[in-house]
C-alpha positions as CSV (number, residue, x, y, z in Angstrom):
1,X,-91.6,-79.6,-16.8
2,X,-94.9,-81.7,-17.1
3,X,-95.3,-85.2,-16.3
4,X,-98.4,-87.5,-16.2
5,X,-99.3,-88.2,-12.4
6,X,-101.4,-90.6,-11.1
7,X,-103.2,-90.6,-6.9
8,X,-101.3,-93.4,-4.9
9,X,-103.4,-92.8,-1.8
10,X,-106.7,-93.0,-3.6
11,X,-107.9,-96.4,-4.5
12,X,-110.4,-96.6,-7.4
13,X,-113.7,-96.2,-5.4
14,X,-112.5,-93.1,-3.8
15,X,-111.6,-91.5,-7.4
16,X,-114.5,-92.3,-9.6
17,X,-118.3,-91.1,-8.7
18,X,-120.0,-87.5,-7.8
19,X,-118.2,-88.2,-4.6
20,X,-114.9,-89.2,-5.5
21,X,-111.8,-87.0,-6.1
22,X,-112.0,-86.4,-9.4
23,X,-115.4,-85.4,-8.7
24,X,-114.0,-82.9,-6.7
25,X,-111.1,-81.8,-9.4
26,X,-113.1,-81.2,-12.2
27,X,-115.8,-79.2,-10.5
28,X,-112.9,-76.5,-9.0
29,X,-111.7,-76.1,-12.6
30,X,-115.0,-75.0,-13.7
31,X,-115.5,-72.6,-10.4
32,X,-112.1,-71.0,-11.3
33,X,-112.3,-70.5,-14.9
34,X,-115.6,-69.3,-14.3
35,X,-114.6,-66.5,-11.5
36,X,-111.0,-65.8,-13.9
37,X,-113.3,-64.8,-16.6
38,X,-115.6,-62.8,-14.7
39,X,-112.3,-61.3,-12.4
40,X,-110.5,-60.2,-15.9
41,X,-113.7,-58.5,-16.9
42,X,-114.0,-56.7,-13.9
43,X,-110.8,-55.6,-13.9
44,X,-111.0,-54.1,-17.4
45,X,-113.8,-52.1,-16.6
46,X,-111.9,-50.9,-13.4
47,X,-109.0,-50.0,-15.1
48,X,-110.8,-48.4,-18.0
49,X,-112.4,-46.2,-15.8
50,X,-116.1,-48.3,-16.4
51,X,-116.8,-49.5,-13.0
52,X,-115.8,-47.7,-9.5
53,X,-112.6,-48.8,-7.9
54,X,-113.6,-50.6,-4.4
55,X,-112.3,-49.1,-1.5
56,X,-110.9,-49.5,1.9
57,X,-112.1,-49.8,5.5
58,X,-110.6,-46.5,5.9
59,X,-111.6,-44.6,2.6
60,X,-108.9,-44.9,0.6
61,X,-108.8,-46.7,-3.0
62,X,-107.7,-50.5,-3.0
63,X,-104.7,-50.6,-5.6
64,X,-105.6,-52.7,-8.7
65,X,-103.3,-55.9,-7.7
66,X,-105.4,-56.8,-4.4
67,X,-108.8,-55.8,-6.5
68,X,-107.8,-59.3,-8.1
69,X,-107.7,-61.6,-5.4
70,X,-110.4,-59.6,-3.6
71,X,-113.5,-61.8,-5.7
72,X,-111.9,-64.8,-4.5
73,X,-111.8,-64.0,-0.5
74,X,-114.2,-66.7,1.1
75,X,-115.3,-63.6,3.6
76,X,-116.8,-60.2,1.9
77,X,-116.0,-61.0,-1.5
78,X,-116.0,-58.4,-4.1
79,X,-119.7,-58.1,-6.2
80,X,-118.9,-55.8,-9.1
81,X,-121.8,-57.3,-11.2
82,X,-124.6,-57.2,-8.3
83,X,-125.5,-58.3,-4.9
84,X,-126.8,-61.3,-5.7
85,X,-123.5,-63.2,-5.6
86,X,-119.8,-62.6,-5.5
87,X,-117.6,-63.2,-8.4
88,X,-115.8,-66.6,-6.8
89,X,-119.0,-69.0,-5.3
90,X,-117.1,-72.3,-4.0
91,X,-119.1,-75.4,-3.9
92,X,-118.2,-78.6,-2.2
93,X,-114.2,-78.4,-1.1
94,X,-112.8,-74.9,-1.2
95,X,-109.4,-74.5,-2.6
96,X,-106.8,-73.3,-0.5
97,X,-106.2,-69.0,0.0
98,X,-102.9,-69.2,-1.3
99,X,-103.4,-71.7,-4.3
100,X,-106.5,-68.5,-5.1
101,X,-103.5,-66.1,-4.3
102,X,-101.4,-67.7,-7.2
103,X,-104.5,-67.9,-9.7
104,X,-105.0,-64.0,-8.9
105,X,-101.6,-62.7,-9.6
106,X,-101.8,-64.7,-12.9
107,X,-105.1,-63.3,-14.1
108,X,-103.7,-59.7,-13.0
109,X,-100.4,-60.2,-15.0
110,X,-102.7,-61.0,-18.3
111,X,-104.6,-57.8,-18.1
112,X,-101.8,-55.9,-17.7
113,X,-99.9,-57.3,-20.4
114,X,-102.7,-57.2,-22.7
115,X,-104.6,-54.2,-21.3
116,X,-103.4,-51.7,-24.1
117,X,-103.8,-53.4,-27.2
118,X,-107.4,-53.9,-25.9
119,X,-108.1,-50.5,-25.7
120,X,-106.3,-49.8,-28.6
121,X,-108.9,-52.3,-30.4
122,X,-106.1,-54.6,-31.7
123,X,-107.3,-58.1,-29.4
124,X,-109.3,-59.2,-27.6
125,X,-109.9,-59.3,-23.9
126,X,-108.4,-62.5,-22.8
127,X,-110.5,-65.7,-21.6
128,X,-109.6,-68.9,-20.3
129,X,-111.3,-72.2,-21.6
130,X,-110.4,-74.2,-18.6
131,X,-107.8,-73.5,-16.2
132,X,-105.6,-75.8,-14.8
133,X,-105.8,-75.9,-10.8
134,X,-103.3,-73.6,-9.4
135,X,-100.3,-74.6,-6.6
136,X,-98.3,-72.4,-5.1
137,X,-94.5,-73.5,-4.6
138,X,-94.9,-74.0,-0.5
139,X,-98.1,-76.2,-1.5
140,X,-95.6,-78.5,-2.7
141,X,-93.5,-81.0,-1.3
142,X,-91.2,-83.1,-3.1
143,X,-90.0,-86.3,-1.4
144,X,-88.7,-90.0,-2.1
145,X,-88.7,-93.4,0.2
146,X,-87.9,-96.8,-0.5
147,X,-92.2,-98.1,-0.5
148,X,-93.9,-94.5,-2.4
149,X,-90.8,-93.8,-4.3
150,X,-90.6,-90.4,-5.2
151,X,-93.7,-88.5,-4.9
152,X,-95.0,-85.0,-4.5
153,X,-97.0,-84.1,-1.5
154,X,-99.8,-81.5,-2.8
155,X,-102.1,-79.0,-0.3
156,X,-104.7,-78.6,-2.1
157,X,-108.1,-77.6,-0.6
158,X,-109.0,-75.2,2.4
159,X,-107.6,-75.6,5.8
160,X,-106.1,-79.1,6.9
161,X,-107.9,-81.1,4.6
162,X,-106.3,-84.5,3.1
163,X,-103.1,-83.7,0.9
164,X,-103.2,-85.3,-2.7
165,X,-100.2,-87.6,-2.9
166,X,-99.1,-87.3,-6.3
167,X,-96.6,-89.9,-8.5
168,X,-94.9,-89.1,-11.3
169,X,-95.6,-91.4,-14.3
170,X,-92.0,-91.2,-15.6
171,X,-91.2,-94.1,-18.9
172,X,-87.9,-95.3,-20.0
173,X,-87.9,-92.3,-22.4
174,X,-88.1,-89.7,-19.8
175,X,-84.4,-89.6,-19.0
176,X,-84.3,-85.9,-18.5
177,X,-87.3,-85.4,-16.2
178,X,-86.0,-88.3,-13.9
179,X,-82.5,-86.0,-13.8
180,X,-84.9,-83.2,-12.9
181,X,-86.1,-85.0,-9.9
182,X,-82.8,-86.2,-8.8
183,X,-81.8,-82.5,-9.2
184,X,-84.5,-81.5,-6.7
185,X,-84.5,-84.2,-3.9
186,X,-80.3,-83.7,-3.7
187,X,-80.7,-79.8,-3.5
188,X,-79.0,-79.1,-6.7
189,X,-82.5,-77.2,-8.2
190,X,-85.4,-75.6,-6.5
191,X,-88.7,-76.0,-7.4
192,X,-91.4,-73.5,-7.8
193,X,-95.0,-73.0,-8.4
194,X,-97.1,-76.1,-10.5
195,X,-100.8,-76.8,-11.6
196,X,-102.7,-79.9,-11.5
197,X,-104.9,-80.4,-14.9
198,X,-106.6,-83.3,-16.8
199,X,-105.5,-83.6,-20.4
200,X,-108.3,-83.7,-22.8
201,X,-106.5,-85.9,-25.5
202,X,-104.8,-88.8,-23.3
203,X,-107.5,-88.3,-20.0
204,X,-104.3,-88.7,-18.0
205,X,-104.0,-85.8,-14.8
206,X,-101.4,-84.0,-15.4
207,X,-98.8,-81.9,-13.5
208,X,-96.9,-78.6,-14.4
209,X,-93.8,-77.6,-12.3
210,X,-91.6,-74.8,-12.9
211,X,-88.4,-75.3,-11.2
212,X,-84.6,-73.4,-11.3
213,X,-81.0,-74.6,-10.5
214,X,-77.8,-73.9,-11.2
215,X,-76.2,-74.8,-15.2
216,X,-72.7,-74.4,-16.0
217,X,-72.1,-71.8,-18.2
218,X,-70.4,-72.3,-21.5
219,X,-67.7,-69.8,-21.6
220,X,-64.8,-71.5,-23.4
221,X,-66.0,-70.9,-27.4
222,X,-64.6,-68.6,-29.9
223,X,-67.9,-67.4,-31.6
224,X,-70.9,-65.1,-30.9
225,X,-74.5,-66.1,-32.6
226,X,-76.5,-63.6,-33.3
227,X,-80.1,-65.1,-34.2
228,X,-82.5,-63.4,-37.0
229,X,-85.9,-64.1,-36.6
230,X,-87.2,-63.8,-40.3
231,X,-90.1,-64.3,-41.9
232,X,-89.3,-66.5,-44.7
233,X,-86.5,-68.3,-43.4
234,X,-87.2,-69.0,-40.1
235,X,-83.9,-68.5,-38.3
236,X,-80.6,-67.4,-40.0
237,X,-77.7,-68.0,-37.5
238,X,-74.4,-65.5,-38.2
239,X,-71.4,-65.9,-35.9
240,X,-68.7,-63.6,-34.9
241,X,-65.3,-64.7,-33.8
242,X,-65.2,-62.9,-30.2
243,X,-61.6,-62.4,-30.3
244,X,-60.7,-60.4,-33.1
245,X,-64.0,-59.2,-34.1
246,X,-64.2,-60.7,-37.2
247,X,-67.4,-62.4,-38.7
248,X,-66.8,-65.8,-39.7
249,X,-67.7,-67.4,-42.9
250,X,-70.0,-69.6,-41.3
251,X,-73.8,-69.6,-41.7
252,X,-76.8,-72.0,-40.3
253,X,-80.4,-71.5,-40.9
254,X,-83.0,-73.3,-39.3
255,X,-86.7,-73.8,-40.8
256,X,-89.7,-75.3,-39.0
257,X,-90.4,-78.8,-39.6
258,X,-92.1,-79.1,-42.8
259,X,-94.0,-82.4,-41.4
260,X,-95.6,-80.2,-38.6
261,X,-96.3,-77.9,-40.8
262,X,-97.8,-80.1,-43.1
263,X,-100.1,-81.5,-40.1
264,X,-100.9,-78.1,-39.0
265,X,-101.9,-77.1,-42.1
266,X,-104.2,-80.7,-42.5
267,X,-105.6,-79.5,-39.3
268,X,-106.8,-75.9,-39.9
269,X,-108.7,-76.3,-43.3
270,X,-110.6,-79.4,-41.1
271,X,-111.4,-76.9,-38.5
272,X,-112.4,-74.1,-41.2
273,X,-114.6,-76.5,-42.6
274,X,-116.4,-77.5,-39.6
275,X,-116.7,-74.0,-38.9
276,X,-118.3,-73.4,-42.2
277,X,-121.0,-75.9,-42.4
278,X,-121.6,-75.1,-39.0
279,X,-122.3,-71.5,-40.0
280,X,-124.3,-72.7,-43.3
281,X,-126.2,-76.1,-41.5
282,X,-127.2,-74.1,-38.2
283,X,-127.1,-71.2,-38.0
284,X,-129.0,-70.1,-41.9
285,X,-131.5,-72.3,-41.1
286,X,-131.8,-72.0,-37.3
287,X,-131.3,-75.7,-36.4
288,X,-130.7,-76.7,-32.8
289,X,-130.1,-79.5,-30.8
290,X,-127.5,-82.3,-30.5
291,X,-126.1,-81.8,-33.9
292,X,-125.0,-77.9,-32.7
293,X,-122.9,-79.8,-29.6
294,X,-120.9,-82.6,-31.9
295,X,-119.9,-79.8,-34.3
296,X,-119.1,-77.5,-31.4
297,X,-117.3,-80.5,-29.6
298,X,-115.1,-80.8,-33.1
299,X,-114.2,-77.7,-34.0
300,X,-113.0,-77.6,-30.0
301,X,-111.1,-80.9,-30.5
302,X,-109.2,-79.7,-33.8
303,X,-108.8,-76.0,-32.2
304,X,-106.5,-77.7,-29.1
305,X,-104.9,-80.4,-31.8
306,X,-103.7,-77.0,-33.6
307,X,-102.2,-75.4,-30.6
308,X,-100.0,-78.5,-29.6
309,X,-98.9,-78.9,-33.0
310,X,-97.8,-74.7,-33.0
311,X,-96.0,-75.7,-29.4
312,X,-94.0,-78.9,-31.3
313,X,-93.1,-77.1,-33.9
314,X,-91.8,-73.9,-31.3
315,X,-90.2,-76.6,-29.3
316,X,-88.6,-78.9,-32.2
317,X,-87.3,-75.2,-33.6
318,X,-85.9,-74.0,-30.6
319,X,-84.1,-77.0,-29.6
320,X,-82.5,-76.9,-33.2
321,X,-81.5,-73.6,-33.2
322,X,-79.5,-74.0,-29.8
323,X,-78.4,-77.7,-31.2
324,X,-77.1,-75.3,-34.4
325,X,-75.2,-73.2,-32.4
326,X,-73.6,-75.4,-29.6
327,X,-72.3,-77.7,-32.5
328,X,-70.4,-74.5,-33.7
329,X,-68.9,-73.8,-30.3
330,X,-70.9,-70.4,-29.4
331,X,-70.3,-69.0,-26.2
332,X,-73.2,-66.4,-27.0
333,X,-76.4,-66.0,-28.2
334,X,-77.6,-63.1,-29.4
335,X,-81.2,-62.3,-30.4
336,X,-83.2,-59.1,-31.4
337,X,-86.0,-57.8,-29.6
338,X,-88.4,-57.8,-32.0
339,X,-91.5,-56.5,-30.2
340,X,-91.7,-53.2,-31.4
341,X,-91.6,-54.2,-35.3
342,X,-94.6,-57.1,-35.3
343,X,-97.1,-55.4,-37.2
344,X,-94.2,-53.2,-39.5
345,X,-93.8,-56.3,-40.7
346,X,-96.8,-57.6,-41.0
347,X,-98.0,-54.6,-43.7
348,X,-94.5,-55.5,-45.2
349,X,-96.2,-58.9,-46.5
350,X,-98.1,-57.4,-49.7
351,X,-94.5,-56.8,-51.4
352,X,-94.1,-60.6,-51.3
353,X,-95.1,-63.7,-53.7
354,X,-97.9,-66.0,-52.9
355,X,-95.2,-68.5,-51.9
356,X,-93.2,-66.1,-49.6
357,X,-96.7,-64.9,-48.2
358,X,-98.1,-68.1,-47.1
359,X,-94.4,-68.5,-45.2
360,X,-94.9,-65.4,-44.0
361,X,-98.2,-66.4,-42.4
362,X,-96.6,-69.9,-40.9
363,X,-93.8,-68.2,-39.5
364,X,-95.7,-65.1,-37.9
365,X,-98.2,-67.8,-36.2
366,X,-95.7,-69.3,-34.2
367,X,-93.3,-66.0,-32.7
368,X,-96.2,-63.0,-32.9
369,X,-96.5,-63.5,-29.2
370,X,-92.8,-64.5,-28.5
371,X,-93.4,-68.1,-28.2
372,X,-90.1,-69.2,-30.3
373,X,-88.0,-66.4,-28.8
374,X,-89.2,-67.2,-25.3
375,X,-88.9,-70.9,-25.9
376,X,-85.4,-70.0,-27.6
377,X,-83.9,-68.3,-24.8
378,X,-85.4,-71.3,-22.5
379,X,-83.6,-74.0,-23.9
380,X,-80.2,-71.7,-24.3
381,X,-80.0,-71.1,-20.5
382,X,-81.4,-75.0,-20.0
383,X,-77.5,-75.8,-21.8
384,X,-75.7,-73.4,-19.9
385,X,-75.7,-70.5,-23.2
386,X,-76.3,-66.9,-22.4
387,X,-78.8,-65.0,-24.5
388,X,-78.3,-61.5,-25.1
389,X,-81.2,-59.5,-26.3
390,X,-80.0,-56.3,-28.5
391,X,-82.6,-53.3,-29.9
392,X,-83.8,-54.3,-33.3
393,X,-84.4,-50.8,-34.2
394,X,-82.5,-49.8,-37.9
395,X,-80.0,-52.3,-37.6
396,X,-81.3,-53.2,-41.9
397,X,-80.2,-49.5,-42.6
398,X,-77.5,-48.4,-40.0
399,X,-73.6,-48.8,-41.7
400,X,-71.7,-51.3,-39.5
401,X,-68.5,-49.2,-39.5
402,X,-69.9,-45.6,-39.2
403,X,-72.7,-46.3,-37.2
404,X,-74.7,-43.6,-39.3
405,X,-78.6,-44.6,-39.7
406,X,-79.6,-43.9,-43.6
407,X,-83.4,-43.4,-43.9
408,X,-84.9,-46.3,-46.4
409,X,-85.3,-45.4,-50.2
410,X,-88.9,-44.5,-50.6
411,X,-91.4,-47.0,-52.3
412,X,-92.1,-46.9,-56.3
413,X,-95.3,-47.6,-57.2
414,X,-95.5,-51.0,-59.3
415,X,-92.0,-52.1,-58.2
């Protein structure tokens, strides 16, 4: 969950300033993003074979996961790039080990998740624009009295330090976080790791907590979902009646919001078009100076008001999907794993009209990375609905009372 937060120790002298706290904040973002980016480079060349792996006190090689927190030790860090200065160079307050520990595991997770469509040439290495500050779930403390009111207790810097005491801005409308909370101070859910980051668009801090507990299970419907992922309808829900096997007559299918499409459309072509009289204004005619920052600064701001409109619209989808289903009285979801098929379907889009390709596009923007399936299966467990994830592989061309796989008729030219 995320929730605005603001410092209830810290009056406004001791926030604002180069020596206040937010001071303090901003300037370990900027060390951390700074030493992720170089640490996932490193790493790449590592792996790849580019750059020698380091090795132990006693000879042997150092496996690949500790290579990633080894740039942000505070005592013989790693120097991949040189001598002159290790990857992770604190100034000020120094972050706490573990906090680093947490940031580490993260940037070693991305590069192995994305490490072989790099090589393969399909992406790009990953980078980070500005990380939020990483916590560690024992960094954390959760509490409630009758003068703070509830309130998280937050180690964040090296050693004892001061501890950031952190309140939750929580409005009338936030019915479900304030459950949350109640859930965690009585026991009922766990919390886990968090982050602490400034949002760019309200300039409120901000505060990311995972967290787990127990939900009832919904085992008392008749019907099985089973969730297709399409292209140009977004979701079509089938259902199958669980006790005689029998598919019922029944159908649902969801669409993305055509109001947030709408917007996201709006805000591309305004971020295309900064981006192309930036490329004829400045960069033809060799222009420099303030002008290259404000369109810089734009195409930034549009770039991040694109990416929370593609969350909404996974979010608003998700939650209508699972809404779809529970008002049927599923007991199951069921969903594809679609992985394997992304780019199969991708070269499938030239057999398509203009209309059906321009769905195609909206559709593969938001779930190419598994945002909507991962965001679907979220919300499912949220309500207590188990999500079953089948092979996707010839299920179009394999007979559903045989089981026999027929190859596809081949293509004719023109047709």
């Amino acid at each position: 969950m995320k929730f605005a937060v603001f410092f209830k120790d810290k009056d406004r002298k001791e926030l604002e300033g180069k020596t206040g706290l937010w001071y303090h904040l901003a300037r370990a973002r900027g060390e951390i993003t700074r030493a992720a980016n170089q640490t996932v480079s490193a790493l790449y060349l590592v792996k790849s074979g580019q750059l020698p792996l380091p090795l132990k006190a006693d000879g042997k090689p150092t496996p690949l996961e500790s290579v990633a927190w080894s740039p942000f030790r505070q005592k013989d860090p790693w120097r991949p790039f040189g001598e002159a200065r290790p990857i992770y160079r604190p100034e000020g307050r120094r972050l706490s080990g573990g906090n680093l520990s947490e940031l580490a595991g993260n940037i070693f997770s991305r590069l192995q998740t994305d490490y072989k469509e790099v090589r393969a040439g399909r992406q790009a290495l990953s980078t980070f624009q500005d990380l939020p500050l990483p916590l560690r779930a024992a960094s954390i403390v959760l509490a409630e009295d009758e003068e703070k009111g509830v309130y998280l207790q937050v180690s964040l810097w090296e050693g004892r330090g001061d501890k950031l005491l952190l309140a939750p801005i929580l409005t009338h409308r936030e019915h479900g976080q304030r459950e949350t909370f109640r859930k965690l101070l009585a026991g009922e859910a766990k919390h886990g790791s968090g982050s602490l980051y400034k949002d760019d668009r309200s300039g409120k801090w901000m505060m990311s907590l995972s967290w787990t507990g127990d939900v009832a299970v919904r085992d008392t419907g008749k019907l099985i979902a089973g969730i297709n992922l399409g292209m140009v309808t977004t979701a079509s829900i089938a259902y199958l009646d669980a006790e005689t096997g029998a598919v019922a007559r029944v159908r649902d299918r969801i669409n993305i919001s055509t109001t947030t499409v709408t917007a996201w459309k709006r805000v591309d072509a305004a971020r295309a078009e900064r981006l192309r009289y930036g490329r004829v204004a400045f960069d033809a005619q060799g222009r420099a100076g303030r002008g290259v920052t404000r369109k810089i600064r734009a195409v930034a701001v549009l770039s991040g008001k694109r990416d929370r409109l593609v969350t909404e619209a996974v979010r608003q989808t998700a939650n209508a999907i699972v809404k779809a289903v529970l008002k049927r009285g599923a007991r199951l979801l069921v969903l594809e794993d679609l992985s394997w098929s992304v780019e199969a379907k991708m070269d499938e889009t030239a057999e398509l009209t203009n209309a059906q390709r321009a769905a195609v596009r909206k559709n593969f923007l938001l779930w190419q990375q598994g945002a909507l399936r991962a965001q679907l299966q979220q919300v499912a467990e949220r309500e207590g609905l188990p999500v079953l994830v089948v092979p996707a592989r010839h299920d179009s061309n394999t007979c559903a009372i045989c089981g026999a796989v027929y190859p596809r008729p081949p293509k004719v030219p023109g047709q």
